[in-house]
C-alpha positions in Angstrom: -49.9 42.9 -15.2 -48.0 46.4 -14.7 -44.8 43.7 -13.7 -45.3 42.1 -16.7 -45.8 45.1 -19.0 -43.0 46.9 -17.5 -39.9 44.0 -17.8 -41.2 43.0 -21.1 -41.2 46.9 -22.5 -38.2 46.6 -21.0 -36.5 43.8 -22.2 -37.9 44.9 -25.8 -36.0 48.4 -26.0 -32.7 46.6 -25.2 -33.3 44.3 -28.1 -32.0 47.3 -30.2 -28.7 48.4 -27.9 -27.3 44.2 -29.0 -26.2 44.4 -33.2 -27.1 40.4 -33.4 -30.3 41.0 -31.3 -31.2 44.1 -33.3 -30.7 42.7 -36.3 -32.7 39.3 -36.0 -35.4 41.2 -34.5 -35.6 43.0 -37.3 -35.6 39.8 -40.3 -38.6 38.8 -37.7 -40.5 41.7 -38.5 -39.5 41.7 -42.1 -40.5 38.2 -42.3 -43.5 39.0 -41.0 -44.9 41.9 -42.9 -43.6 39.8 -45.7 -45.5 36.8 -45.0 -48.7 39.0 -44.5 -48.4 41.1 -47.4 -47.9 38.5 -49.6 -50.7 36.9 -48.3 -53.3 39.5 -48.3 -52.3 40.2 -52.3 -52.4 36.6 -53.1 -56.2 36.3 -51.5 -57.6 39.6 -53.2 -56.0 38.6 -56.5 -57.8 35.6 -55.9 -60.6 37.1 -54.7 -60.8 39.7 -57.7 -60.7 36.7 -60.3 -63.2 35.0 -58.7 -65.5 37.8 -57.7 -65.4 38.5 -62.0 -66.5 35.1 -62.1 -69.6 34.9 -59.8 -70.4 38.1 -61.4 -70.3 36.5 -64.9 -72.3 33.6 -63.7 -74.8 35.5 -62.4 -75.2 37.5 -65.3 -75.8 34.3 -67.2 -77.3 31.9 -65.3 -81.3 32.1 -63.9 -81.3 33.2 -60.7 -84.0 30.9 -59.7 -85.9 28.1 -61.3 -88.6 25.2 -60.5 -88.4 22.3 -62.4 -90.7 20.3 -63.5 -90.5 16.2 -62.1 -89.1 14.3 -64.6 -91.5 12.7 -67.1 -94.1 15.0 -66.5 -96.2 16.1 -70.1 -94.8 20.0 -71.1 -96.8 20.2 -74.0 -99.8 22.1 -72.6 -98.2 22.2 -68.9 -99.6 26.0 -69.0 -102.7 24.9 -68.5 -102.5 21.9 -66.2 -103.5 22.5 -62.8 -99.9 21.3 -61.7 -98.2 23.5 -63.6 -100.5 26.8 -62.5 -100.3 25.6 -59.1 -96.7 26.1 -59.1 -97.0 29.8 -61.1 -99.2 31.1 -58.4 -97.3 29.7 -56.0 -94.0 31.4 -57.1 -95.9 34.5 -58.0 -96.8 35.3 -54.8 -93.7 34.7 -52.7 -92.4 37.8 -52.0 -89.2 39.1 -53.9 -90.4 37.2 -57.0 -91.2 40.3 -59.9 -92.3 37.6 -62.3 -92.5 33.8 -63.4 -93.0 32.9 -66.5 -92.6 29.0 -68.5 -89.5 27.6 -70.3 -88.5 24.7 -72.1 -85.1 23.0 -72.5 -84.5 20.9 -75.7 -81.3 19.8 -78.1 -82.8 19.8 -81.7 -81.0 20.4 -85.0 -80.9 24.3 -87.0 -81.4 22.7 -90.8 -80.6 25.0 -93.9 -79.9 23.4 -97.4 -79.7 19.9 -95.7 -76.3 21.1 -92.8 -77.5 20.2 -89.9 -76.2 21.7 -86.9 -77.4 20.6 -83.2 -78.2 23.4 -80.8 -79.5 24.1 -77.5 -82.9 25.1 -77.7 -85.0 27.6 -75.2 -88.8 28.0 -75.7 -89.8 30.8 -73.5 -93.2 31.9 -72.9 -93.6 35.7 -72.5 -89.5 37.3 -73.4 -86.5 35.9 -73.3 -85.2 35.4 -69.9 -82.7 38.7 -68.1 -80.1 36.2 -68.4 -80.1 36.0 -71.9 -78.4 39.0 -73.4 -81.7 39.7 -75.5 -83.1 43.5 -75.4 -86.6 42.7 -76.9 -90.0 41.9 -76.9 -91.6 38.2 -78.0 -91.2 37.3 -81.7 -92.9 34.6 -83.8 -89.6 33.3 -84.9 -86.1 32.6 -84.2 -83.6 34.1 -81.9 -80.3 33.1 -83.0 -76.8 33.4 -80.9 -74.4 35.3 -83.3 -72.3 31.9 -83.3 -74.8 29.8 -84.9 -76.0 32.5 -87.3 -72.2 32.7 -88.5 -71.6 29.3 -88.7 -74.5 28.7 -91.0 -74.2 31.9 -93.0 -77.8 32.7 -91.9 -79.0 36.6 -91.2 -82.1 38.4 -90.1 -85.1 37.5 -92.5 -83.9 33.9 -93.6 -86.2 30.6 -93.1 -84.5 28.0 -91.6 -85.7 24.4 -90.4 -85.8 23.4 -86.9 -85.6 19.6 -86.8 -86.7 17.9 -83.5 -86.1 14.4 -82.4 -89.4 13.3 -81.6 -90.6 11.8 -84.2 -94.1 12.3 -85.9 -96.8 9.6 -87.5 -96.7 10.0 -91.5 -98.2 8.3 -94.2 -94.6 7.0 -95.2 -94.3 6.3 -90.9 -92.4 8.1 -88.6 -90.3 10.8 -89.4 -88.5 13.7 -87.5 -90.3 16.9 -86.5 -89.9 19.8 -88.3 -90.8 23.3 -88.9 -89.8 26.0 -90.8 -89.1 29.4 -89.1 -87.9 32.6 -89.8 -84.6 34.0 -87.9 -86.2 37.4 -85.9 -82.9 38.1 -84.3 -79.6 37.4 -84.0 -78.0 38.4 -80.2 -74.6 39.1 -79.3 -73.6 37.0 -75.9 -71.1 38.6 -73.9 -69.4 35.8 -72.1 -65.8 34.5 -73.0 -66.9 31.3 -74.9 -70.4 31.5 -76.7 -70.9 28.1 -78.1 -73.6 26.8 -75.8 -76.1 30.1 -76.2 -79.4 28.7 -77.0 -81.6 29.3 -79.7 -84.8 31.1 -78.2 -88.0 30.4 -80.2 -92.0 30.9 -78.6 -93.2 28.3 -75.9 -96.3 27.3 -78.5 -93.7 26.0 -81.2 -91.0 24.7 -79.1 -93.8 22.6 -77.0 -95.7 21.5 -80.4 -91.6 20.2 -81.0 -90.0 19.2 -78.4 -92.5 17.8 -76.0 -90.5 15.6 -74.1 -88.4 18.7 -73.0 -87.6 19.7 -69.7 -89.8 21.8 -68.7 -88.8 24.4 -66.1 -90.4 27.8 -64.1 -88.0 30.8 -64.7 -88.5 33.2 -61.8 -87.5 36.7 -62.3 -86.1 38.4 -58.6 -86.7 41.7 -56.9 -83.4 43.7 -57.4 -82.8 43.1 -53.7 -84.1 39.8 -53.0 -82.3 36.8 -52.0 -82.2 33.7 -54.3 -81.0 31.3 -51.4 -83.8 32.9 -48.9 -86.8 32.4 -51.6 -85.6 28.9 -52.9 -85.8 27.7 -49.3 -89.7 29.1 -48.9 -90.5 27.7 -51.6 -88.9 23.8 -51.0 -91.1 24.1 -48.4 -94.3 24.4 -50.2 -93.3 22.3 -53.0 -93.4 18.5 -52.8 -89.6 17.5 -54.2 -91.3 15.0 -56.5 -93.6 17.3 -58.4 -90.8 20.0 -59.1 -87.7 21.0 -57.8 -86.2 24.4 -56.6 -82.6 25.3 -58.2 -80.6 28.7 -57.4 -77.6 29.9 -60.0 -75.5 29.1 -57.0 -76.7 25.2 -56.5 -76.6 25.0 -60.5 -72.8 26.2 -60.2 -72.2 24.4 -57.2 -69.5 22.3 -58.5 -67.5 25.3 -59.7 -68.1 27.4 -56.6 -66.8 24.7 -54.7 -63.3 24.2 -56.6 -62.9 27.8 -56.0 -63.2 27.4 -52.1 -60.4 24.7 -52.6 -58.6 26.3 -55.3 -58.7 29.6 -52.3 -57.7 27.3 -49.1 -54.8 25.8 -51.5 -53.2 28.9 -52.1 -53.6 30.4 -48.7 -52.2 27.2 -47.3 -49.1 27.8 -49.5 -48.7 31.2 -48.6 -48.8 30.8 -45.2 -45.6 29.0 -45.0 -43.7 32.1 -45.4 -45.2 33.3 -42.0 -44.6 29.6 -40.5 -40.7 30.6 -41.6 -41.2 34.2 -40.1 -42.4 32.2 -36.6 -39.4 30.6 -36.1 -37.0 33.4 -37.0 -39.1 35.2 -33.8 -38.3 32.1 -32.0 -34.8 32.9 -32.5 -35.2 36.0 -31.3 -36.8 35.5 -28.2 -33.9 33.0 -27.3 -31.3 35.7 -28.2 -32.9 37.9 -25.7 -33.2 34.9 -23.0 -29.8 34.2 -23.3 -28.6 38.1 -23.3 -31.1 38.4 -20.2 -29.9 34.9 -18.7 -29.1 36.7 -15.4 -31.5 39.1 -14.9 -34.6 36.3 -15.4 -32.3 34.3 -12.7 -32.6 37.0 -10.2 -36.4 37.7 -11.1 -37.3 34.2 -10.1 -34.8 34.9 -7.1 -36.9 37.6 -5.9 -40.1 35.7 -6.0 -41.1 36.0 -9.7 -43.4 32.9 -10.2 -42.9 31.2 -13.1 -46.2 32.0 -14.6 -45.1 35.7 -14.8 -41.8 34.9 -16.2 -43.6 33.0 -19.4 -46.0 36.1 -20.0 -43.0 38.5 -20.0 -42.0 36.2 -23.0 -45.4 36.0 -24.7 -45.7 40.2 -24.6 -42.2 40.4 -25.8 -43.4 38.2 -28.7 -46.5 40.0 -29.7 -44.0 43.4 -29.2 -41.8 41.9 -31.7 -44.6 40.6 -34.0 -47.2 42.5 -34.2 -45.3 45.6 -36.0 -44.4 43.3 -38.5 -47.8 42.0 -38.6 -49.7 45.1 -38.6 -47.4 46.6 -41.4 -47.2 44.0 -44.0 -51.3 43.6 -43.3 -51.4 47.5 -44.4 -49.2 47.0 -46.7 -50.6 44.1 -48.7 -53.9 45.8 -48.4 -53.2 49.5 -50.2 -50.4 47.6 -52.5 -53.3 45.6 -53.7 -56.0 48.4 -53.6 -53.3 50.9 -55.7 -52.3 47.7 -58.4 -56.3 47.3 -59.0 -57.0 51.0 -59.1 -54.2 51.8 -61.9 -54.4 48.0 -63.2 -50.7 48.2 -63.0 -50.4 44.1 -64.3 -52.2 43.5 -67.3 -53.1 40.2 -68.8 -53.7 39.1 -72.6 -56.8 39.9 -73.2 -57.3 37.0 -76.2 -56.9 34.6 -73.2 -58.7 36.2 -70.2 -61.8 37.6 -69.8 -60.1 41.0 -68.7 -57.5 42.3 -69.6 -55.8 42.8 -66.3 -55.6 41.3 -63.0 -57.8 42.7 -60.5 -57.9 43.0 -56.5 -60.2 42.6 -54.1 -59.3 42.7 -50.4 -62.1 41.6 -48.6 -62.1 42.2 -45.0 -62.4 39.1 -43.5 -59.6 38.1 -45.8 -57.4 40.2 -44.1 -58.7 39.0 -40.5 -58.0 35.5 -41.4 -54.7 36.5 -42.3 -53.7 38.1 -39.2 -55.2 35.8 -37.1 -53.2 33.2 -39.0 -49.8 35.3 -37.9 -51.0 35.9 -34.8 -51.7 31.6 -34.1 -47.8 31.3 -35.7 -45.9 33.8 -33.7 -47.7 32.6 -30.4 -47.1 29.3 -31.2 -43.0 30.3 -31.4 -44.0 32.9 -28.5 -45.5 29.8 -26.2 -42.2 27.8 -26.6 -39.7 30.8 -26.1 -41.8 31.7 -23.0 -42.0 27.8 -21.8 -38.2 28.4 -21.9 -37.9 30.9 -19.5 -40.5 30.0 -17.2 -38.6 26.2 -16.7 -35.1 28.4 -16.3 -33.9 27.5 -13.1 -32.6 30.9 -10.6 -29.0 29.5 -9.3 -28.5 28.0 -12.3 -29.2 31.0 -14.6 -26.9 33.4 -12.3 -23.9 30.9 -12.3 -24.3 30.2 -16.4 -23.9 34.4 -16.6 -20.8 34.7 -13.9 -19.1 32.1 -16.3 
């Protein structure tokens, strides 16, 4: 290896006395460092939007919830064995700081005969963490700031929820309805607030919507892992009875257009290395034909061919990994310096910040170099297959003439 080491340090310090050699080694490093900067910014502005996002939707959607099978009775589910079954069960597990019953329903907000159709949430004990509610159970409504504005309502006011299940009167069947008074009216944080429910007690939502969908809303240990309790408990829990959901299965559609949307860009990226690769395939051809003689009388002397082709690979990592390991550093504090001072701002009327954040992940950066490094060997492999397949007589007559 000290043969190898030594021609190829060699051969690399005179790629600086030849002006064309010189300067296409150096466009290869450029390109390089080029290629992986632009890389590693693209993947942690990626990664920064995206991290913002799993943030938000973990903010706002339960962490972990059991459903109920599908037909099964919510009005009085508290007290069925099924249902307490399940409780216990969840209450137990480790990681889990509390369980308490919801209900999902769509129903109608009715005040001086405007309807409005809402999303309804009948919790049992407080509204969920995920709701951005600060308070303690109340007898009546809890109203999303949306709805309250779009039917002029406001702390104090009676208003009619109207459910679709219909009720036995002396006149026949007629809608649900009840009359409650508006408790609180929250403030939701996210970028588009049109689908926060309307919270009202379990006991009135279940005397209204009974054919909800009934649902256990587990509350987690700060560190506990949803994905680690979801799985112990599919295992105790027959799939047909209930079913076990994370906020990651729940948004597993979304979380999986962001793995594409991520591999998309990075594949695009990447071709500015691919363009870098050849440009170091250049090179090591300018130095094979500068060094035409000399790799004549190596394999002369004895050199086998094998060793020829690895002086050619360590003269391409030589001229690549500068490159490399500069634009990877490069990328890196550029991005870390652009999110610190949030040097590019966004609009914030259309974002949900109001600049462009960075995150350079690690393993983002690995993935990146070992993407440069599989390009320049790639061009490395072929320049070296070049020299190795370089015939001696040949080579020393080609460099007499």
């Amino acid at each position: 290896m000290g043969f190898v080491w030594h021609i190829a340090v060699r051969y690399f310090r005179s790629t600086r006395a030849d002006a064309h050699i010189r300067a296409l080694s150096t466009l290869t490093a450029g390109g390089l460092a080029v290629g992986t900067a632009a890389l590693v910014l693209a993947l942690a502005a990626l990664a920064g939007f995206q991290n913002l996002l799993l943030e938000d939707l973990a903010r706002h959607t339960p962490a972990l919830q059991i459903e109920f099978g599908r037909g099964a009775a919510v009005e009085g589910a508290a007290a069925t064995e099924g249902a307490r079954h399940l409780a216990e069960l969840a209450a137990a597990t480790n990681g889990v700081a509390g369980v308490q019953e919801l209900l999902y329903a769509r129903g109608w907000l009715a005040d001086d005969d405007r309807p409005l159709a809402v999303e309804v949430l009948g919790y049992e004990k407080a509204p969920p963490p995920w709701i951005p509610v600060q308070a303690e159970a109340t007898p009546g409504l809890i109203l999303p700031v949306s709805v309250a504005l779009r039917m002029g309502l406001a702390v104090g006011d009676m208003v009619r929820v109207v459910s679709p299940r219909p009720g036995l009167t002396p006149v026949g069947p007629r809608p649900r309805t009840r009359m409650l008074p508006v408790d609180l009216i929250y403030q939701s944080d996210r970028a588009e607030d049109t689908d926060d429910p309307v919270l009202l007690p379990l006991e009135q939502a279940s005397a209204l919507f009974a054919q909800g969908d009934g649902r256990l809303d587990l509350t987690l240990a700060p560190d506990a892992d949803p994905e680690e309790i979801g799985d112990f408990l599919r295992r105790g829990i027959d799939p047909a009875v209930a079913t076990v959901t994370t906020w990651r299965q729940a948004n597993r559609a979304l979380l999986f257009v962001l793995r594409l949307e991520k591999g998309l860009v990075f594949s695009a990226v990447a071709l500015i290395v691919a363009v870098a690769s050849f440009a170091l395939l250049a090179a090591l051809s300018m130095v094979l034909s500068s060094k035409r003689a000399e790799v004549g009388v190596l394999a002369a002397m004895g050199a086998p061919p094998a060793r020829l082709r690895r002086v050619f690979l360590l003269l391409g990592a030589l001229l690549s990994v500068g490159g490399a390991g500069l634009g990877g550093a490069a990328g890196a504090g550029l991005a870390a310096l652009l999110d610190r001072y949030r040097v590019i701002s966004t609009p914030s009327d259309v974002y949900v910040v109001d600049y462009v954040p960075f995150l350079v992940r690690g393993t983002d950066v690995l993935v990146v170099v070992a993407v440069t490094v599989l390009f320049t060997a790639a061009a490395a492999v072929i320049g070296a297959r070049k020299a190795s397949l370089l015939h001696p007589v040949e080579a020393m007559r080609s460099a007499r003439t």
